[in-house]
Residue, then its C-alpha position, 0 to 999 in steps of 0.5 A: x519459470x516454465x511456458x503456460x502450454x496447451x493441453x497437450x504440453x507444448x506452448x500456447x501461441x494464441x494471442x499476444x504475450x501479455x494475453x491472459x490465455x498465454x500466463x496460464x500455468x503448465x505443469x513445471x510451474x511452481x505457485x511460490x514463484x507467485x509471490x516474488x513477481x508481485x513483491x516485484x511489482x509492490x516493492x516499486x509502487x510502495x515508493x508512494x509512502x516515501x515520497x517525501x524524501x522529494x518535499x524539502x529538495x523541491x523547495x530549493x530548486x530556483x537559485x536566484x527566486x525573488x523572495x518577496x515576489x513569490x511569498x504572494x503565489x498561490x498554490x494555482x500560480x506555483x503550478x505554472x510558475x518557473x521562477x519561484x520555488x514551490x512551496x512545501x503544502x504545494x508539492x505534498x498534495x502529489x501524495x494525495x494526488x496519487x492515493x486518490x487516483x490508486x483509488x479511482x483507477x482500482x474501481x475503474x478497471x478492477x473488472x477490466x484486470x480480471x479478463x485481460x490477466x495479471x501479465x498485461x496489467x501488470x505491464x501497464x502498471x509498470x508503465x504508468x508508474x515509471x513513465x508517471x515518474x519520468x515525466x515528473x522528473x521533467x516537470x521538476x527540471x522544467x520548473x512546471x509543477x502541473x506537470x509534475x501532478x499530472x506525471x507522478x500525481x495522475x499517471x503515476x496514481x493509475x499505474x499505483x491501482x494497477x500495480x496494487x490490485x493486480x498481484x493480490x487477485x492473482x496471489x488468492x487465486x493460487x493461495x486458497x488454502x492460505x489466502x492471508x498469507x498470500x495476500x500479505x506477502x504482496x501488501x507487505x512489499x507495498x509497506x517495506x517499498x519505502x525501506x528501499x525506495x527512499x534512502x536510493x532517492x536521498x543517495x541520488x539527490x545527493x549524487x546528482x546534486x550540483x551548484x548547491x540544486x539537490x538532483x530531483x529531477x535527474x533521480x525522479x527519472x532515474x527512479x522511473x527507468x529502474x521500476x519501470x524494469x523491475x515492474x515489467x520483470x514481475x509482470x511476466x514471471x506472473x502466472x494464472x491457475x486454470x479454474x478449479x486448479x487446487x494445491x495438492x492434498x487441500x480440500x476446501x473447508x466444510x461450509x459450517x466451519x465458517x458461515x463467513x466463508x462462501x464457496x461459490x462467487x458474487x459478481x461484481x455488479x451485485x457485489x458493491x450493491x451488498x451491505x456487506x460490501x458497504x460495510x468493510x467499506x467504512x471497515x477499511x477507511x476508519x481503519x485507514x484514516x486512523x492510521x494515517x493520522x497518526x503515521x503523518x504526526x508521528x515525528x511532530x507528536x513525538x518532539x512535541x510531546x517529550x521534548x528535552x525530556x528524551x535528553x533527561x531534561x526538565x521540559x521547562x528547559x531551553x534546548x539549544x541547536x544541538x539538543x534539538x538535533x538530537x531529539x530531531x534523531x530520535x524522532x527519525x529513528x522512530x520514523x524508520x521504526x513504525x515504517x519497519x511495523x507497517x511492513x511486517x504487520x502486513x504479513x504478520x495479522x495477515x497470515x494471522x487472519x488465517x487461523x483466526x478468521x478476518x472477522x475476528x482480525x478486525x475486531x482485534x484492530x479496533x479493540x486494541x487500537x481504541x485501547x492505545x489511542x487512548x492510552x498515548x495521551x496518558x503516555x505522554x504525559x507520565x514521560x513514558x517515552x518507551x511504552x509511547x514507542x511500543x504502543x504507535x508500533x503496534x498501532x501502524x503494525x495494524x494499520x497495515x495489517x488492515x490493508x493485507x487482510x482485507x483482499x482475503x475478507x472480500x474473497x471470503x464473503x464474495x468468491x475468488x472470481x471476481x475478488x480483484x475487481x471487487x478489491x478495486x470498488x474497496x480501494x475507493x475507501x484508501x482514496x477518501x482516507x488518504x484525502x480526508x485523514x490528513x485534512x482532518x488531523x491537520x484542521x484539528x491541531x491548527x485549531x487548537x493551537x489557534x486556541x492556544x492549546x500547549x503543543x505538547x497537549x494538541x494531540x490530546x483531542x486528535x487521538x480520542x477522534x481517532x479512537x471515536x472513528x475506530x469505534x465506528x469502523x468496529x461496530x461495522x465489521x461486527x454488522x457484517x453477515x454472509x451474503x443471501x443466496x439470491x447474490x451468489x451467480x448462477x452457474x450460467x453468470x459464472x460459466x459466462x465470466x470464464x469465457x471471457x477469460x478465453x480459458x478452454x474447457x480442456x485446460x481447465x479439465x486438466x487443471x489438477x495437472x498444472x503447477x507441479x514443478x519444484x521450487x528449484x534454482x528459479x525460485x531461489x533466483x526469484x526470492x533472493x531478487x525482491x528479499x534481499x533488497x527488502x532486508x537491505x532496507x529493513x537493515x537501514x530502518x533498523x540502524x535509524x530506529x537505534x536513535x531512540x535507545 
């Protein structure tokens, strides 16, 4: 990658290396290195989604725990505990913990990253997120669990905001002729970090396992150093386009084409005010907390649901260990199957967005999904097994399908600006789902087994919810309209913007010049860097899916 340089051509030297006026691009620079360096960054933080590979070893790491004793610890004993095992509701609220906190620090420092530059928050993401790791990985061989929520849980949550935001304000900057598929290049890596991220953590486990203790610890920090190197590489292959910098031979469309579509900018201060912003808002958290519910009982509903009857078997039959097994496997491959959905759906409806409009995209989300919500009970118990499979693939395809298009809705409706930081503002709906989805799918179920409800008939009521709450997020996204004039910025609000962005008038006059090199031996370095681990992992999703055929 070539040097961001001053007008004359020679390398700029003001300011730090992480500063924004150092990562602007000169004229060697290609923009599809863009997209490797926020993989990078996405791959490593999509970890969160595997995160519970580490649930059960957590539960076995206190050999000589007294039984009786620690059956009377609370979830805020645990915490300070050394001698008793966790408990699994105790340790899966990390999940939580850092989705919430992904949230609370994408709204916080959104504005922030758009002055300092996608290199400096990028770094800092990477510092959060694989020292967050680390200093789990201490608390766990400690035995303190609040160390644990406050290293991978609170620390690791902020360096998750960073790492998320950072890459997809950078990547529509660069991509204005196909934002979708900018967008989801990044998101996508997000979803397929867990393809990768996981099965090294299980192999590690194992590996630093010893006296019969699986080797969390050891792996957590392992884990940590190694994204920690990866985030920090992505971080400095990013670059800036100046302002007004467009891709050769684009010219942005007429705004009558798509009265959605603004070509000027909103600032973040009026932005979050809008309806329009309130409105993707509900947009992504119905879409969000739909997916997760049936993304956290995929595997339950699967074994529950079918039963022996994926083994041929009468369900009135009694299944012995190795049956159960069997069906256990099937559930896995599934696992790895919707895991497979959720990462290329990103790309996939994403780049889709582009031709068919975001409005439009979401439509088909929620008017497909209430379908297949529905439709999986009836599923269920005609023993359709297959079509059941199909219809929650295409469901978590669209899950994360939702997550990748709506970095590009936002830059429709409000510019590129500011598009990062307003991100950030959304990303609070990721907070409330990740928080309320599971809660809400988990109270429901209890309840009516409490009622006695059939295992295989629980889900029943919980899918016909989610369908309900797809139908809000609908109505929402068919309200949305384009944002009145008096919002846009004036030229003096958006001339002020860009000065703090410390971008000169004379690189930005040259702009046209920037980002004109070939892709060369760098990007293929690049790419094969961040794609072949993700095909290594899809590989291995792939070979867990074959249990279910």
């Amino acid at each position: 990658m070539d040097e961001a340089v001053k007008p004359g051509g020679e390398p700029a030297a003001r300011g730090s290396v992480l500063a924004r006026e150092n990562t602007i691009a000169g004229p060697r620079f290609n923009r599809w290195l863009v997209p490797p360096a926020a993989l990078a960054i996405h791959l490593c933080i999509g970890m969160a989604y595997g995160f519970s590979v580490f649930w059960l070893p957590m539960t076995k790491l206190v050999t000589e725990a007294n039984p009786a004793l620690c059956a009377q610890l609370g979830f805020f004993d645990q915490l300070f505990s050394s001698g008793c095992n966790w408990t699994v509701p105790a340790v899966n609220h990390i999940f939580e913990t850092f989705i919430a906190m992904l949230g609370i620090s994408a709204a916080i420092w959104g504005a922030w990253l758009e002055h300092a530059g996608p290199r400096k928050a990028g770094f800092i993401a990477a510092l959060c997120w694989g020292g967050g790791l680390v200093v789990g990985g201490i608390g766990v061989a400690i035995h303190q669990l609040w160390l644990v929520y406050l290293g991978a849980g609170v620390l690791g949550g902020i360096g998750q905001g960073l790492g998320y935001i950072t890459p997809v304000s950078t990547l529509i900057k660069w991509f204005p002729d196909r934002r979708g598929l900018a967008t989801g290049f990044a998101i996508m890596g997000y979803g397929g970090g867990a393809l990768i991220g996981a099965p090294i953590a299980v192999a590690l486990m194992q590996k630093f396992s010893h006296d019969g203790v699986p080797g969390v610890s050891t792996t957590l920090i392992v884990m940590g150093v190694i994204y920690l190197v990866a985030m920090t590489a992505g971080a400095f292959g990013f670059r800036v386009p100046p302002s007004g910098w467009r891709p050769l031979g684009w010219t942005p469309p007429a705004e009558a084409t798509n009265k959605l579509i603004t070509h000027r900018h909103v600032h973040l201060n009026r932005a979050w005010k809008t309806p329009q912003f309130w409105l993707i808002w509900v947009v992504l958290c119905m879409n969000v907390t739909a997916g997760i519910g049936v993304l956290s009982m995929a595997s339950p509903m699967f074994q529950d649901v079918f039963g022996g009857k994926l083994l041929g078997l009468d369900a009135s039959v009694e299944l012995s260990a190795e049956q159960k097994a069997a069906i256990a496997a099937s559930a896995a491959g599934l696992v790895g199957l919707i895991s497979l959905f959720n990462s290329l759906g990103r790309i996939f409806w994403a780049s889709m967005s582009d031709f068919m409009g975001r409005k439009t995209t979401y439509f088909v989300f929620f008017a497909l999904g209430i379908v297949l919500y529905c439709a999986l009970p009836s599923l269920g118990h005609a023993g359709l097994a297959a079509m059941f499979v199909l219809a929650v693939c295409v469901i978590l395809s669209m899950y994360g399908g939702g997550f990748a298009t709506v970095p590009a809705y936002l830059s429709d409706l409000f510019g590129t600006q500011m598009v990062g930081a307003i991100h950030g503002r959304l990303l609070t709906a990721w907070s409330v789902a990740g928080v309320a989805g599971p809660f809400l799918i988990a109270a429901v179920r209890q309840a009516q087994l409490d009622a006695g409800v059939a295992k295989n008939l629980v889900y029943d009521r919980t899918l016909y919810i989610l369908a309900i709450l797809l139908l809000v997020g609908m109505i929402c996204n068919l309200l949305v309209k384009p944002v009145k004039e008096s919002d846009l910025m004036t030229e003096a609000e958006l001339a002020h913007e860009k000065s703090l962005q410390r971008e000169t008038a004379a690189v930005s006059a040259r702009a046209q010049d920037a980002a004109r090199g070939s892709f060369g031996v760098v990007g293929v370095v690049a790419w094969a860097l961040v794609g072949i681990p993700f095909l290594i992992g899809v590989w291995i999703a792939v070979g867990k899916a074959a249990a279910l055929f």
